[in-house]
C-alpha positions, 0 to 999 in steps of 0.5 A: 353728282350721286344722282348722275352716277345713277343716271349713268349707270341705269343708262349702260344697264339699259343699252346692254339689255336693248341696245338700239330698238331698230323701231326707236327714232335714235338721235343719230338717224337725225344727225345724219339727215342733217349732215346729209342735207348740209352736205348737198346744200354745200356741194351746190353752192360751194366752185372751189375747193376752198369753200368746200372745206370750209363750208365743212366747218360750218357744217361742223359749228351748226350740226354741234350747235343743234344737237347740244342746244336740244338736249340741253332745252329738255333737260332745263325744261324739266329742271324742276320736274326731279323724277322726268328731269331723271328720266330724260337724263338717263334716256338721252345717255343711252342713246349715246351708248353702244355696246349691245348694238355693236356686239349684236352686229359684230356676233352677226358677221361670227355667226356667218363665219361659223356657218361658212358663209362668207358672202353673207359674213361680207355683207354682215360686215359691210354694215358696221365699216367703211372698207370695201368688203366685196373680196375679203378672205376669212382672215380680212373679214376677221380682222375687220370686224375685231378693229371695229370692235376696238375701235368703236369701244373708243368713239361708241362707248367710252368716249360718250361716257367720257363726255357725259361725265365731264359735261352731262348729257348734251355734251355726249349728245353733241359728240355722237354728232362730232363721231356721225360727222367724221363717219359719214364725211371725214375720208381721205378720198377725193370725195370726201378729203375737203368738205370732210376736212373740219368734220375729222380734224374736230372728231381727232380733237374731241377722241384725243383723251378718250382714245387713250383712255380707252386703250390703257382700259383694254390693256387693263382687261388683258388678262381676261383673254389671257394676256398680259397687261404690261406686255399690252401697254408696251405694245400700245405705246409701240404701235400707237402711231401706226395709224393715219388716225392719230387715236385709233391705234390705241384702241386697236393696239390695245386689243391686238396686244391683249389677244396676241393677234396682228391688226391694220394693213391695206383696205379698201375704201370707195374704190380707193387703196389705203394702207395702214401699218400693222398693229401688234404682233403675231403670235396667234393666227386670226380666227372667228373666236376673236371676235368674242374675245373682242366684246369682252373686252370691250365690256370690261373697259366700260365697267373699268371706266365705270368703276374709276368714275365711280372711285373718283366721285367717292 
């Protein structure tokens, strides 16, 4: 148990120094070259919209099956190789992890902002969500980035940190596949709505417990950004459900009640208008300095997390 604590521990460590190598061949460009090609392979065969959608579900039990079964052969392999056996275990977890990437690609679109580039804050922006980010105002571009803060606090680093703590690392593994699925299949448009069925109900499933974790950390981290920790919780548990997602409101209820600001409302995604309830309430006017505040945040949820892990074993 020890000995797992420290191979946690060394694997946050080392994806707040280097975060993702653009060079490093991560386990999630694989992940998506699969569900890329299962996705085709389904779309020809599949005439009906039946066979689609559970066409998705096979796509969800073979993308599941590979991407535990492979970490779990390595780490059996070097079983009895003590110091490689460590090695793997932390190498594995950090390519789990995403605090540095996503705070390096959300200060990129506050750096835009700052410089008054919107267009480029835009296309900055574009990379990290799934909205439409062509005619965003400051405000939109804003807010975009804070929810995809909060939310991926929730699904980038709290959850594989769940998950490898209740199952080790192929378990973490295996739900940063569950997490590409919904990303690149789990939309409510036409596109996506039957073949992406069993992909975003098996990622609500596998973000339930640690959707909620996360935002009671958040809400814990308040006062780091002079908020108020009960006022926080009340207002998650208020908005929680104001989400098509059945998890993602907690994470960014959370963050909007830690900084006094307002999240959600209407996107855009693939041409198609969505409408989202708002989250939390306006006390403050968005600005690019929430966006800070947002990482630390984040940064504080994961030591939380890390802190009452580190009780529970001891």
């Amino acid at each position: 148990m020890f000995g797992n604590f420290i191979d946690i521990i060394l694997a946050v460590v080392l994806d707040w120094i280097i975060g993702d190598p653009y060079s490093f061949p991560h386990p999630v460009i694989y992940m998506g070259k699969l569900i890329s090609f299962l996705e085709k392979k389904g779309r020809k065969l599949c005439k009906t919209n039946a066979s689609i959608r559970a066409f998705g579900g096979f796509i969800v039990i073979i993308v599941c099956f590979i991407s535990f079964i492979i970490p779990f052969a390595i780490l059996k392999f070097l079983e009895f190789y003590n110091i490689f056996h460590h090695i793997a275990n932390i190498l594995i977890i950090w390519t789990t992890l995403a605090a540095k990437s996503l705070h390096k690609e959300a200060k990129k679109v506050y750096y835009e902002i700052k410089r008054g580039d919107l267009k480029e804050a835009r296309v900055k922006l574009s990379y990290i969500v799934g909205r439409d980010t062509t005619n965003l105002s400051k405000e939109e571009i804003i807010r975009a980035d804070v929810e995809t803060i909060a939310e991926n606090t929730a699904d980038g680093i709290i959850a594989p940190l769940f998950y490898v703590v209740i199952g080790g690392a192929p378990l973490a593994i295996m739900y940063k596949a569950v997490n590409t699925m919904d990303s690149m299949l789990g939309y409510l448009n036409e596109k996506y709505k039957y073949i992406g069925f069993f992909p975003a109900k098996i990622d609500d499933v596998f973000n339930y417990i640690p959707a909620r974790i996360t935002g009671v950390l958040i809400c814990l981290s308040a006062p780091l950004v002079k908020g108020n920790i009960i006022e926080s919780l009340k207002i998650m548990i208020r908005d929680r459900k104001n989400h098509k997602s059945p998890n993602c409101a907690y994470s960014e209820a959370a963050a909007a009640a830690a900084m006094g600001i307002q999240l959600g409302g209407t996107n855009v995604y693939f041409g198609e208008v969505i409408y989202k309830p708002t989250l939390g309430d306006k006390k403050k006017e968005l600005n690019e300095d929430h966006i800070n505040e947002c990482i630390k945040l984040m940064y504080a949820a994961e030591v939380l997390f890390m802190l009452i892990y580190f009780n529970c074993i001891y």
